[in-house]
Structure formats: C-alpha cells, structure tokens
MDAnalysis code that builds the backbone (N, CA, C; Angstrom):
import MDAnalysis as mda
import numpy as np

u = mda.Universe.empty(273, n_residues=91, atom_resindex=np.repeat(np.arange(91), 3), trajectory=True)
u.add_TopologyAttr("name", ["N", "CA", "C"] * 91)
u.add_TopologyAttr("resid", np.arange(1, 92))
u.add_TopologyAttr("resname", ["UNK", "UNK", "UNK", "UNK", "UNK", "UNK", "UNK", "UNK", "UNK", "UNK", "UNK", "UNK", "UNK", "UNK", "UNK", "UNK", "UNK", "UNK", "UNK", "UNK", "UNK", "UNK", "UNK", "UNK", "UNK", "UNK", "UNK", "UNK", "UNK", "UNK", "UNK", "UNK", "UNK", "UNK", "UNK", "UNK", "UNK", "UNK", "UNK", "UNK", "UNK", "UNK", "UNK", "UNK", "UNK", "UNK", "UNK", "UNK", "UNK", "UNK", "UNK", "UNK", "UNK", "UNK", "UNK", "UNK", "UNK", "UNK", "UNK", "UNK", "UNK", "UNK", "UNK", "UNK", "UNK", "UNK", "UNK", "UNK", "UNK", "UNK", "UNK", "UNK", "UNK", "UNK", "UNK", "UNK", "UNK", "UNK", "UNK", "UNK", "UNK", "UNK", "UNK", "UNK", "UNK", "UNK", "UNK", "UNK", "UNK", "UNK", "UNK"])
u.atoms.positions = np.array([
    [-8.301, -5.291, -6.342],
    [-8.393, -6.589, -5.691],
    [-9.864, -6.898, -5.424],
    [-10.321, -8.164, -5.728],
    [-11.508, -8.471, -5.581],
    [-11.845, -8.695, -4.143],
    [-12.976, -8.679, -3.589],
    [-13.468, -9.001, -2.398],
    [-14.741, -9.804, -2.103],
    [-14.898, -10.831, -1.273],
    [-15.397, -11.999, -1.301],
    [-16.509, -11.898, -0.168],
    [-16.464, -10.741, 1.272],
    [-17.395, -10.272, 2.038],
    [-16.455, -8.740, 2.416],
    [-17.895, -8.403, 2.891],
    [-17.990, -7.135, 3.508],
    [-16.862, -6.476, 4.546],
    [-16.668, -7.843, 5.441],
    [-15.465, -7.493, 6.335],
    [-14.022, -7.711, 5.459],
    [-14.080, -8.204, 4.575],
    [-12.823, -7.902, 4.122],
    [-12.751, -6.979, 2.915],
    [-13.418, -5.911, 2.643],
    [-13.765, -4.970, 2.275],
    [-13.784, -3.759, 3.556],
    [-14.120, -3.817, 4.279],
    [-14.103, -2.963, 4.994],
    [-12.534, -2.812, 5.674],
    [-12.168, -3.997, 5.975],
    [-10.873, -4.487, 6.745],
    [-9.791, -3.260, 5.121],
    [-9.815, -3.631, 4.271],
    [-8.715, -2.918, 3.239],
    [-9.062, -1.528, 2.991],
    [-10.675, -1.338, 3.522],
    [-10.932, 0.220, 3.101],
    [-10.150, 1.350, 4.465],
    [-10.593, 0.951, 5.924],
    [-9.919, 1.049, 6.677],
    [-8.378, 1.026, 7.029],
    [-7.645, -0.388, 6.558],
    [-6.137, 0.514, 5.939],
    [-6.232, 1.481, 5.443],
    [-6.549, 1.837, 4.264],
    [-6.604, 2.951, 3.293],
    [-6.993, 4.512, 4.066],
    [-7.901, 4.109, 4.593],
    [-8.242, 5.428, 5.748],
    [-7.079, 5.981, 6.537],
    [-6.228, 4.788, 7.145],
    [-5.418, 4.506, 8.391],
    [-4.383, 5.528, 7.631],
    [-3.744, 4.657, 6.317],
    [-2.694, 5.550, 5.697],
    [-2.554, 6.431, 5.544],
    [-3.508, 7.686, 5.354],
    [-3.587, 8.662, 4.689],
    [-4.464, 9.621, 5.641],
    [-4.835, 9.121, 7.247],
    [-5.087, 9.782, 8.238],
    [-4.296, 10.935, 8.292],
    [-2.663, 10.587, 8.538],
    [-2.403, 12.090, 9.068],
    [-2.173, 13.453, 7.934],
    [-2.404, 13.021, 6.163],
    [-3.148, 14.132, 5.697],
    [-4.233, 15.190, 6.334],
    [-4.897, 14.515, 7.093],
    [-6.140, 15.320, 7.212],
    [-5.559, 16.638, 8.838],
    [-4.832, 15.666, 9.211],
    [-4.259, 16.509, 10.472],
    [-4.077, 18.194, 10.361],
    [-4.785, 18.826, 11.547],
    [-4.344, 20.069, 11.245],
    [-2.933, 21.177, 11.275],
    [-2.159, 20.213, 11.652],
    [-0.790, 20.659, 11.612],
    [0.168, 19.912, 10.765],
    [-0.287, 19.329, 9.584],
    [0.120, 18.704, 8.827],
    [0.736, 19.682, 7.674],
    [1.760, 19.563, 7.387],
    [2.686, 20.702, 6.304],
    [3.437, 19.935, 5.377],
    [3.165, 20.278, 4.134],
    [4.123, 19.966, 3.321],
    [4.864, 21.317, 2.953],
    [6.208, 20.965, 2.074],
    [6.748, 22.669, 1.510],
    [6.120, 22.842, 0.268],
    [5.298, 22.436, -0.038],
    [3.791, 23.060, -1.155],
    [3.790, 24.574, -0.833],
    [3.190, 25.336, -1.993],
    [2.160, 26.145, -1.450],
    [1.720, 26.005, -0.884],
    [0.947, 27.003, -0.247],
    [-0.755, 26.793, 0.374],
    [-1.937, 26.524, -0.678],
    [-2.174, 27.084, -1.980],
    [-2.488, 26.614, -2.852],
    [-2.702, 24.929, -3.234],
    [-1.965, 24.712, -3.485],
    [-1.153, 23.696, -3.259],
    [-1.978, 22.514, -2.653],
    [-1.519, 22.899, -1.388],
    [-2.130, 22.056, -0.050],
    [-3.257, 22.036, 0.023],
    [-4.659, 22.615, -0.221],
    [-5.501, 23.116, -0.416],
    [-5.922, 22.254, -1.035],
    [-5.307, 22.312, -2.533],
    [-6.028, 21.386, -3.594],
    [-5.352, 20.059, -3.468],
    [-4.813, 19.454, -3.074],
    [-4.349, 18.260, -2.216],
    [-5.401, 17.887, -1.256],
    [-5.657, 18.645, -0.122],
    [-6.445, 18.173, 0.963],
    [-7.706, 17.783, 0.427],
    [-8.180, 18.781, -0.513],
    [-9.111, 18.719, -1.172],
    [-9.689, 17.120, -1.786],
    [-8.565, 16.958, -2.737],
    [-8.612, 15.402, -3.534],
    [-8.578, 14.317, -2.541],
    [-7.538, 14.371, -1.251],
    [-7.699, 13.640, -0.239],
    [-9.085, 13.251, 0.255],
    [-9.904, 14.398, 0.937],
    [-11.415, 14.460, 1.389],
    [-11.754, 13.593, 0.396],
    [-11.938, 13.915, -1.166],
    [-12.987, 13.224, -1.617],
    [-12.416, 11.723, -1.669],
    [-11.421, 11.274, -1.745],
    [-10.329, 9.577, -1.954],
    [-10.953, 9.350, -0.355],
    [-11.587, 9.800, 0.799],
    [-11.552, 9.317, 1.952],
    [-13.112, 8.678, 1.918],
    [-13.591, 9.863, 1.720],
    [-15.174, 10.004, 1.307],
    [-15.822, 9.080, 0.471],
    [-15.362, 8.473, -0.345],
    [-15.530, 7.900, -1.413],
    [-14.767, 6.236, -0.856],
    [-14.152, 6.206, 0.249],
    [-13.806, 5.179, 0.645],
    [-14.789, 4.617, 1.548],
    [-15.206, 5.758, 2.666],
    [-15.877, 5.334, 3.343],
    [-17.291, 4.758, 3.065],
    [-17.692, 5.815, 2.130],
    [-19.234, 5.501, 1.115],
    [-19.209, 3.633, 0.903],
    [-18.027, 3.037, 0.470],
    [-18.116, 1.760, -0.055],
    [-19.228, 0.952, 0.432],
    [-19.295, 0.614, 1.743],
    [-19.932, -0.746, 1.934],
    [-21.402, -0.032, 1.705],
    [-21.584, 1.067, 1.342],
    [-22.889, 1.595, 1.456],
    [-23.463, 0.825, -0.328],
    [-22.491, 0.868, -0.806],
    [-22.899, 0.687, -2.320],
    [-22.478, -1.295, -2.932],
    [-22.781, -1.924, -1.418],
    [-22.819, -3.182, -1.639],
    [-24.396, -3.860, -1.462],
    [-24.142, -4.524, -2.966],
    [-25.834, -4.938, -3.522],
    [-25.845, -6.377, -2.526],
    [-26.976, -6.135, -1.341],
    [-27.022, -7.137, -0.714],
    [-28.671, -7.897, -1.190],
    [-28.585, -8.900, -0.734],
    [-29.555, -10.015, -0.506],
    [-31.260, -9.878, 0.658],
    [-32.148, -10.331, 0.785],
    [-33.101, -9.765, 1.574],
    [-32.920, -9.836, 2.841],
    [-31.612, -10.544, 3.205],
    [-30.963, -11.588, 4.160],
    [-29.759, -10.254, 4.830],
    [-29.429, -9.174, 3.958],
    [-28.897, -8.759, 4.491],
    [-27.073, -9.211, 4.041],
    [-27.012, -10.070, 3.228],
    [-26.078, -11.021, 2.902],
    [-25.143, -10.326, 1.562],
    [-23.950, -10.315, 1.994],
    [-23.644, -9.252, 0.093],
    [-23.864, -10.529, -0.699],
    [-24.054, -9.673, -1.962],
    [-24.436, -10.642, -3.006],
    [-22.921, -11.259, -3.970],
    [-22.756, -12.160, -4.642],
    [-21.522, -12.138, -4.753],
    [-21.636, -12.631, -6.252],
    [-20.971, -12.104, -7.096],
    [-21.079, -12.783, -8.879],
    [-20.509, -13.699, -8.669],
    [-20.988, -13.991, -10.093],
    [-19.889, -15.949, -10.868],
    [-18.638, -15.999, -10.293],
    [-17.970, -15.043, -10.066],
    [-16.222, -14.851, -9.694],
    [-16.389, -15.145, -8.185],
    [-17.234, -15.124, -7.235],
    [-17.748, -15.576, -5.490],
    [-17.322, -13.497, -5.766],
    [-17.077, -12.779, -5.645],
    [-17.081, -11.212, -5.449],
    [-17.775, -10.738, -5.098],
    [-18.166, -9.600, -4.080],
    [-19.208, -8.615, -3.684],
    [-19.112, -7.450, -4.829],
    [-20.766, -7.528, -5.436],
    [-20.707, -6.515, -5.924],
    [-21.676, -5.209, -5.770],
    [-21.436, -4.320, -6.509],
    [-22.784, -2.992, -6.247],
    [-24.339, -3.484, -6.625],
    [-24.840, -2.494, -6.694],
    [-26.140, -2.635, -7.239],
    [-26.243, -2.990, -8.802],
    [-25.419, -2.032, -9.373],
    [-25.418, -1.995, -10.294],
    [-24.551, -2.972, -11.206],
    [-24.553, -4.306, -10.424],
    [-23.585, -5.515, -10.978],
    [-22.024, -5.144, -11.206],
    [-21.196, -4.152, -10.810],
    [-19.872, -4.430, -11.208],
    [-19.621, -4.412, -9.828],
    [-17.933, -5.174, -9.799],
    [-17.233, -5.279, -9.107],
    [-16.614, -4.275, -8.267],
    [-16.649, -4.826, -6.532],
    [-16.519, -3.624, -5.541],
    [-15.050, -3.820, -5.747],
    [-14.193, -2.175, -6.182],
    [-13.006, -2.208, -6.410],
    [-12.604, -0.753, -5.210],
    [-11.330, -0.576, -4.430],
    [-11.072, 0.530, -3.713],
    [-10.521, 1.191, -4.525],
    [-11.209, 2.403, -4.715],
    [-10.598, 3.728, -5.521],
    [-8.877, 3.432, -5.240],
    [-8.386, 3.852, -6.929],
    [-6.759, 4.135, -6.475],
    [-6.286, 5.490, -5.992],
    [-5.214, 5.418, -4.652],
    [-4.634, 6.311, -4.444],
    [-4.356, 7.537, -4.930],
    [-4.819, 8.596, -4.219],
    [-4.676, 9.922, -5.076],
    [-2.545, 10.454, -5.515],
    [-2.579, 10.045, -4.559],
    [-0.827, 10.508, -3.833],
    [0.119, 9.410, -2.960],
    [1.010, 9.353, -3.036],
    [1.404, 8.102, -1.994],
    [1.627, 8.524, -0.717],
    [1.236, 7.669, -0.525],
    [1.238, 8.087, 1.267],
    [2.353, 7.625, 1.812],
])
C-alpha cells in the first residue's frame, strides 16, 4: 500500500508492531520445538526491526518534508516506493 505522509506510514507500521507484539513476549509458547521457536523469534526480530527502521529511510526535503513521487507517495532515498515489509507468519 502506498503512503502519502509519514504519519500514515508510521500509523500502519505501528499496527504491524501492535500485531505481532505478543511474539516477542517471554512466556509466549507455541507446540514448536524450541528449535523451532528460536528460528521464528528470530525472523520476527528482524520483520520488527526492519519495521521500525522505516521512517528512518524516508527521502525528505530541506524542510524536513517527505518527498513524494509523480504517484503524491513517500519515497526512500533511493527513489522507490515506501512499501511495509510482508508478514513473516500470520499473526
């Protein structure tokens, strides 16, 4: 889904956080292995990490302003479109 400012980028990255919070919990069990769980929590961290990073990698203006392509979109530095990583697992 495209995004048009920062707060509504942040507003969908934050769901995404919200959902998949009580993964990180330390009394959180699935009937996995431990193995398993491990390399799960694992992929989780980085799907969180990599969420939170976002607004860091929005190409703004001298203004402080995100910059937005032909489409009105916030994008990176590197001109493509700010997209939220897909889901590792369903939450």
């Amino acid at each position: 889904m495209p995004y048009t400012t920062i707060a509504s980028l942040r507003t969908a990255r934050n769901t995404r956080l919200q959902e998949s919070d009580y993964c990180m919990l330390s009394d959180y069990k699935t009937p996995a292995p431990d193995e398993e769980i491990q390399n799960a929590q694992m992929i989780i961290k980085g799907y969180r990490k990599t969420l939170r990073d976002l607004p860091a990698h929005v190409k703004v203006d001298g203004n402080g302003d995100a910059v937005l392509n032909s489409d009105g979109n916030i994008q990176t530095a590197g001109d493509v479109e700010i997209e939220l990583p897909d889901k590792p697992f369903t939450f």
